[in-house]
Each structure stands twice: as C-alpha cells, then as structure tokens.
C-alpha positions as a LaTeX table, in Angstrom:
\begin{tabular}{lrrr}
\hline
Residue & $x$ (\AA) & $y$ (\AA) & $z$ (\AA) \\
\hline
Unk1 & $-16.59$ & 8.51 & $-14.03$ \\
Unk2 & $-15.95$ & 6.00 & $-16.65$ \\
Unk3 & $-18.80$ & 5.01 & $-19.11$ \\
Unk4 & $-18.97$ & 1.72 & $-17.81$ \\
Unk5 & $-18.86$ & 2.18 & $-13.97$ \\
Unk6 & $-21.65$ & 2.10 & $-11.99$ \\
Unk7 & $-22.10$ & 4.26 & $-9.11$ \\
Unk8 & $-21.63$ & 3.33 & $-5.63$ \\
Unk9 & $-24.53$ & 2.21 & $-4.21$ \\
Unk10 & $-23.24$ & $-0.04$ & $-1.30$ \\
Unk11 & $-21.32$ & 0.77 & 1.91 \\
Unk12 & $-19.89$ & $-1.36$ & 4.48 \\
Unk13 & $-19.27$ & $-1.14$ & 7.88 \\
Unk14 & $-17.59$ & 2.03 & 8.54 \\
Unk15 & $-18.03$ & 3.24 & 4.73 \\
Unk16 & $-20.59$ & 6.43 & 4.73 \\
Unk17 & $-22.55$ & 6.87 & 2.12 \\
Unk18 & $-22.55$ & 10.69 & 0.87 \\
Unk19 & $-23.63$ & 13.33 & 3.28 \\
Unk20 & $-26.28$ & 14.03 & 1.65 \\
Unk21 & $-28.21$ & 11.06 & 1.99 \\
Unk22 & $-30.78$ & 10.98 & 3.74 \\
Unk23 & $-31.38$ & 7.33 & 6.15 \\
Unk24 & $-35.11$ & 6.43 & 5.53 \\
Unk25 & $-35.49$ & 3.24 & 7.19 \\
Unk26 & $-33.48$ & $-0.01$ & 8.77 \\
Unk27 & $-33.89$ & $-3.62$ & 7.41 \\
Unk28 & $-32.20$ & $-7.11$ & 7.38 \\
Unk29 & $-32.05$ & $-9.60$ & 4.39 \\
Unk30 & $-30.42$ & $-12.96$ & 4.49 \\
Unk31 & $-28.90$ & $-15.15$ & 1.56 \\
Unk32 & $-26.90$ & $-18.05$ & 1.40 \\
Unk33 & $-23.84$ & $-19.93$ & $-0.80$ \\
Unk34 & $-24.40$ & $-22.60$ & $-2.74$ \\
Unk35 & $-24.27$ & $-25.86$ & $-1.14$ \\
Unk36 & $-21.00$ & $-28.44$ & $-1.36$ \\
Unk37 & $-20.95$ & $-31.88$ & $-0.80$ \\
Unk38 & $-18.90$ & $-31.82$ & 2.42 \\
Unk39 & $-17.96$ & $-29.76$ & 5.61 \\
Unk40 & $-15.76$ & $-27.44$ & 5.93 \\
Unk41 & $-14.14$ & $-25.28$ & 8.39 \\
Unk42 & $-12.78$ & $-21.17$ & 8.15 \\
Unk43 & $-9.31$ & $-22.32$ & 6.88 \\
Unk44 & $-10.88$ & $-24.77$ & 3.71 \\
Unk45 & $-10.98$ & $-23.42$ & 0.35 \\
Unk46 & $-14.39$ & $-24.15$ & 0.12 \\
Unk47 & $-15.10$ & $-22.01$ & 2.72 \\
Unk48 & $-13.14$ & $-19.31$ & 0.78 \\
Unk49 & $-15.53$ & $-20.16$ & $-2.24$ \\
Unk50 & $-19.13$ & $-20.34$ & $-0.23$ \\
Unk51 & $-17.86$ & $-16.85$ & 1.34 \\
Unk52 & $-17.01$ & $-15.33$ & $-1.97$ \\
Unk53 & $-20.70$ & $-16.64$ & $-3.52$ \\
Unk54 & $-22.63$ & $-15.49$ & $-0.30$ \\
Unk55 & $-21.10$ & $-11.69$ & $-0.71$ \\
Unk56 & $-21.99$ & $-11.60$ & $-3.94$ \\
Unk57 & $-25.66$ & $-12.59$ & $-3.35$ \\
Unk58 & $-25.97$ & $-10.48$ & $-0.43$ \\
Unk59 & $-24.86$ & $-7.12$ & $-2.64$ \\
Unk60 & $-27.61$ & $-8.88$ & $-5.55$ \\
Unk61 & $-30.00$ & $-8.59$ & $-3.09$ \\
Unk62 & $-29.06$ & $-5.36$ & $-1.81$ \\
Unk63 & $-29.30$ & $-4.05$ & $-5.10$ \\
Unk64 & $-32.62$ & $-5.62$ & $-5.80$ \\
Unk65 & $-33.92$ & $-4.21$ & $-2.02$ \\
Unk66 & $-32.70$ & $-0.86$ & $-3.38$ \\
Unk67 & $-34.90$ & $-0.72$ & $-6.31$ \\
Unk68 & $-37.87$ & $-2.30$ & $-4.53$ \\
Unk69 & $-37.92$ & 0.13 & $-1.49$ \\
Unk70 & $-36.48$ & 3.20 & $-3.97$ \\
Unk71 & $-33.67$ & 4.16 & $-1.97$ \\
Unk72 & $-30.36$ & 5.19 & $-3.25$ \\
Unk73 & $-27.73$ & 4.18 & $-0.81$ \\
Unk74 & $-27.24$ & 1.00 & 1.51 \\
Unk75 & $-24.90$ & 0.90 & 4.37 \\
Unk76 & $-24.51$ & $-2.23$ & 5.68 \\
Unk77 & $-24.02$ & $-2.05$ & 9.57 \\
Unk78 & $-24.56$ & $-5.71$ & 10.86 \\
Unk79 & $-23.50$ & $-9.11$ & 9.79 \\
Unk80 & $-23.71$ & $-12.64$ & 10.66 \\
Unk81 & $-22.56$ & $-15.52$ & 9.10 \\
Unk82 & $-22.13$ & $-19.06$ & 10.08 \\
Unk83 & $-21.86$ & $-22.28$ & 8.25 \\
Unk84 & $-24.87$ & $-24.71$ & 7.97 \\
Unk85 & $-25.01$ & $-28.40$ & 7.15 \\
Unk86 & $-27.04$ & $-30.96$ & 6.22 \\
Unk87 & $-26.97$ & $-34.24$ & 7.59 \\
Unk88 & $-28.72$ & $-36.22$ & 5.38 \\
Unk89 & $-27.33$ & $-34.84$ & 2.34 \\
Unk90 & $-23.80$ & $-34.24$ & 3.84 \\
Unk91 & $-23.89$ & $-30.54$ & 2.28 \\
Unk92 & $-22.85$ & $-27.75$ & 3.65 \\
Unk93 & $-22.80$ & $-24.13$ & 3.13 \\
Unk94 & $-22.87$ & $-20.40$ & 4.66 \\
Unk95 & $-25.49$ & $-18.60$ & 5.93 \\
Unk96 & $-25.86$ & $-14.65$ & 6.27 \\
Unk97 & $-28.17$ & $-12.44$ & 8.03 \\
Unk98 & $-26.90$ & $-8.73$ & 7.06 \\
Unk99 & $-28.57$ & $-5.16$ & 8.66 \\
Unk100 & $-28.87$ & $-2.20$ & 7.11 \\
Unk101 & $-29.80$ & 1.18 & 6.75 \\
Unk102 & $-31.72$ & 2.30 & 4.00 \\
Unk103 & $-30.57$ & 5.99 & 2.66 \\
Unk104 & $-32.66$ & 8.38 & $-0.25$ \\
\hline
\end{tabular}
C-alpha cells in the first residue's frame, strides 16, 4: 500500500468488507448538500453538484461514526435521498438518510 493511502474503511452496497470483520451493530446517519438558490431537478447540474457534496459528507460522517463507536469497517446497505426546498428562501438542496452496519 502506498504511503499515502488510507485504508478502506467504507463499503457500499454490495461491497463486503473483509471476512474477517466482525458486524457489531446497525445504525442510520443523515447529512445534507449545501443549499442553492433555486430548484432543481435529477438532470440539472446542480443536482450533479448537491449529489457530489452530500456523498462526501455522508463518508465524513461515516468516518467520524467510525471513530466514535470504534469500529473498523462500514458497509453501507440503505439509502435515501430526495431533494428539499425552501419556500421562503427559494433554496434547495438534497437530503440523505443512509443505513449501515457497523463491523470490528
């Protein structure tokens, strides 16, 4: 492994973590994109940008979960995302409620 790399820490879907981890517990976190100052639908680039920023908080949190619960290994199993807005404000932005398995 290169000096620089960090393990693997984060599986999704149909990703395994090793065999030899052991699943402790199940949980669910949620997170959320930053907010822009329109709608937008599946096809927008924004949409493309909110989804990039929610993943990326989602495996931030996941990492921070990790540590907090000491486990070793995450395998996500469950997602849900949909797009929220704000009338008043006229923002929008994505919303994601993830499950997971927590592995030692």
């Amino acid at each position: 492994m290169p000096h620089d790399a960090t393990p693997k820490t984060i599986y999704w879907h149909r990703d395994l973590p090793p065999l030899d981890a052991e699943a402790v517990s199940e949980h669910t976190i949620e997170a959320d994109s930053s907010r822009v100052p329109r709608r937008f639908s599946r096809s927008d680039d924004l949409w493309d940008r909110c989804y990039a920023e929610l993943m990326e908080n989602v495996e931030r949190r996941l990492l921070q979960e990790l540590q907090r619960l000491g486990g070793r290994y995450a395998r996500v199993h469950d997602e849900k995302i949909e797009p929220k807005h704000n009338d008043a404000t006229g923002e929008s932005w994505l919303h994601g409620r993830f499950g997971y398995v927590l592995y030692r």
